[in-house]
C-alpha positions in Angstrom: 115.5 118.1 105.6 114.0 116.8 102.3 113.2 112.8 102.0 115.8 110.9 100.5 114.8 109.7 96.7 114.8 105.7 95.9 117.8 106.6 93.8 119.9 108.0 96.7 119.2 105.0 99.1 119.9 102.4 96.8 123.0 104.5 96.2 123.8 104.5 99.7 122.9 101.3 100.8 124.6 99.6 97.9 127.3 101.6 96.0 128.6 103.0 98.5 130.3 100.2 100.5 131.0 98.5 97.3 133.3 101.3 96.3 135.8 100.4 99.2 136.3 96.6 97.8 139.1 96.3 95.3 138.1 95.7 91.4 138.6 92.5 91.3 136.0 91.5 93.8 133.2 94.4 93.1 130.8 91.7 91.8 131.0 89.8 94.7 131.0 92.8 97.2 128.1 94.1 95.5 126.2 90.6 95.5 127.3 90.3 99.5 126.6 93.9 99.8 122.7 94.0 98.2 121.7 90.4 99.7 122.5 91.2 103.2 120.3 94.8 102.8 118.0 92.9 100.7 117.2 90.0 102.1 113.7 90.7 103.1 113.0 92.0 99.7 112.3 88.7 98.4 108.4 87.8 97.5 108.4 85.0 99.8 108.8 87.1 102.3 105.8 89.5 102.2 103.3 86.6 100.4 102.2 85.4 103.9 101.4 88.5 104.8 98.9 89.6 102.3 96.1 91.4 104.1 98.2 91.7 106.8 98.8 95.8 108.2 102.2 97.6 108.0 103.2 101.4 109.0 104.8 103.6 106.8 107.0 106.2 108.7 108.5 109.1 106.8 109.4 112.5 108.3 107.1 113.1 111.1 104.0 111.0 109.3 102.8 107.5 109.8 100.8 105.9 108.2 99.1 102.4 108.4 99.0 100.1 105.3 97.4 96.7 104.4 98.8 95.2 102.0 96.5 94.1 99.4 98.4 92.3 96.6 101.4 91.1 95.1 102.0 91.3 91.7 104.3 90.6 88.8 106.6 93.1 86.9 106.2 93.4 83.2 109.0 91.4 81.7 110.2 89.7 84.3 109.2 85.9 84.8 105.7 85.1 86.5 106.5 84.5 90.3 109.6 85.8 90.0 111.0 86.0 94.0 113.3 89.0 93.7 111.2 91.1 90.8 107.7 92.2 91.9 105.7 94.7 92.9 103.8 95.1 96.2 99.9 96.9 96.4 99.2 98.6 99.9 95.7 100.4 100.6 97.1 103.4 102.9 95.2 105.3 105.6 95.7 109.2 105.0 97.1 110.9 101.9 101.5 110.5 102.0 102.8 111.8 98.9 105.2 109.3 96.7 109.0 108.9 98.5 110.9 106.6 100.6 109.1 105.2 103.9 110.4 102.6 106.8 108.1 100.1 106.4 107.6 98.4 109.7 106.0 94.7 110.3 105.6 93.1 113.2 107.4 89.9 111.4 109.2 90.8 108.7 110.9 93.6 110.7 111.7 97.3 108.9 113.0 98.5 105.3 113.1 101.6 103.2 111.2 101.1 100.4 110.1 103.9 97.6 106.3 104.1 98.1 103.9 105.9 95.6 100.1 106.4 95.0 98.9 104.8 92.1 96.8 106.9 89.8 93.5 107.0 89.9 93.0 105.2 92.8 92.6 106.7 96.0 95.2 105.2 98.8 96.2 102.7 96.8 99.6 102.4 97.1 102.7 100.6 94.9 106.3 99.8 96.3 108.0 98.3 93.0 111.0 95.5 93.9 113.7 95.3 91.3 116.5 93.3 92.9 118.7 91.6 90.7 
């Protein structure tokens, strides 16, 4: 079974249930919807644990992560709590797609993982929440 894409969860996870709310309350829904899924995908959630090692399970692979940085999106406002992008230096070689990151604190969530070029096991899991 191929791994689902960032597309298709966010799909799933979002659009889905808010297609079974009536029109007039979609933007709501879809607020409810996204902050109860995406609640830990807030920066100040991960910022005390920079440095800190996560797992990244995906298929039959796991693989352990530090998290090295967090860091600003172009065009979005410095700081910004819900648009950021998080750094991880990964042990072992996964290719880019969607992995369960586990913590010991901040508990599990599928995030779209990929290498960033040109430097080896350095990873990049970009939050866009709105």
């Amino acid at each position: 079974m191929a791994k689902p894409s960032r597309r298709s969860v966010l799909r799933a996870g979002i659009l889905v249930p808010a297609a079974a709310v009536p029109l007039a309350t979609v933007d709501n829904a879809i607020s409810l919807v996204a902050g109860g899924i995406a609640s830990g995908l807030r920066r100040s959630t991960f910022a005390p644990h920079v440095r800190s090692s996560f797992s990244l399970a995906g298929g039959d692979e796991t693989y352990t992560a530090t998290l090295t940085r967090i860091a600003d999106l172009a065009r979005s406002p410095r700081g910004h709590d819900r648009k950021f992008r998080l750094r991880f230096d990964v042990a072992g070689a996964p290719e880019a797609g969607t992995y369960r990151l586990r913590h010991d604190r901040i508990g599990a969530l599928d995030l779209f993982v990929a290498p960033v070029s040109g430097q080896a096991g350095v990873y990049e899991a970009v939050v866009d929440a709105r």
